[in-house]
N, C-alpha and C positions, 0 to 999 in steps of 0.2 A: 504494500500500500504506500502511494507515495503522496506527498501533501506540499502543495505549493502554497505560496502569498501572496497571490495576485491582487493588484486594486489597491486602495487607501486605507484599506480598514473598515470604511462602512459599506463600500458596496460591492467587496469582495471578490469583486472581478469576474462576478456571476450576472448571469440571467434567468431570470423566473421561466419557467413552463408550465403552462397550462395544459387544464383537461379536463376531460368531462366527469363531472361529478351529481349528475343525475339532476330532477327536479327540483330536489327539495334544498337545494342550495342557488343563491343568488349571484347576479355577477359580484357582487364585494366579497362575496364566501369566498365564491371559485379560487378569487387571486389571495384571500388570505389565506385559505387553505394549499394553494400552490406555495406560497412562500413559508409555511409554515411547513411543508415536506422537504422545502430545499436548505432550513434553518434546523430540522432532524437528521440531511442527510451529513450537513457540513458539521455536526454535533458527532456524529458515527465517525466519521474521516479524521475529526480531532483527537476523540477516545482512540483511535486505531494509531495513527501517529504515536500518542504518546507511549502508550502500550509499546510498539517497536521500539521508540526511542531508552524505555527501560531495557527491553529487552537483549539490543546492542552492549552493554554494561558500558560503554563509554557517552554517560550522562555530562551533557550541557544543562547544566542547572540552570543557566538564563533563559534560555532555548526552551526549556522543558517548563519552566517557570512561565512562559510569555503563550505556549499552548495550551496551558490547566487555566491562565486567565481566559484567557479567549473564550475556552470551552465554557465556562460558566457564565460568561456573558452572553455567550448562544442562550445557554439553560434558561436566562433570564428573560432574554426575548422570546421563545419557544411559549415559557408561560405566560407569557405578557399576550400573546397570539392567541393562545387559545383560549384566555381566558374573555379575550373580544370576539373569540368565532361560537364560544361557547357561552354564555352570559349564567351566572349563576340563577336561578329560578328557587325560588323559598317558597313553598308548598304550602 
């Protein structure tokens, strides 16, 4: 698995893709729920990296350190998404 840093840091040097996610979802779903797959897959890709990077035994603690941020700041935004694609409902 390999992990590149493309972009500035916020826009990651990615682009969203869409798709079809049936009726019951609106076009503001559609693309948050697009983005909110492509901010789980880049969350998997950073676990993986880091993961390799232990596993090497020749640890960059900076390096490895500026990865576990990142990945938590996915984590943050991930909930942040779905907690706007999901809205709590109090019964």
């Amino acid at each position: 698995m390999a992990f590149s840093r493309e972009g500035d840091g916020e826009n990651n040097g990615l682009s969203i893709v869409g798709g079809a996610h049936g009726p019951a979802t609106s076009p503001g779903q559609d693309k948050g729920v697009g983005k909110l797959d492509e901010l789980k897959q880049l969350h998997r890709d950073l676990d993986e990296a880091i993961v390799a990077m232990i596993a090497e035994g020749a640890i960059n603690q900076l390096e490895l350190s500026r990865l576990k941020k990142r990945k938590l700041m996915l984590r943050d935004q991930i909930s942040k998404l779905e907690d706007e694609i999901v809205p709590d409902i109090i019964a």
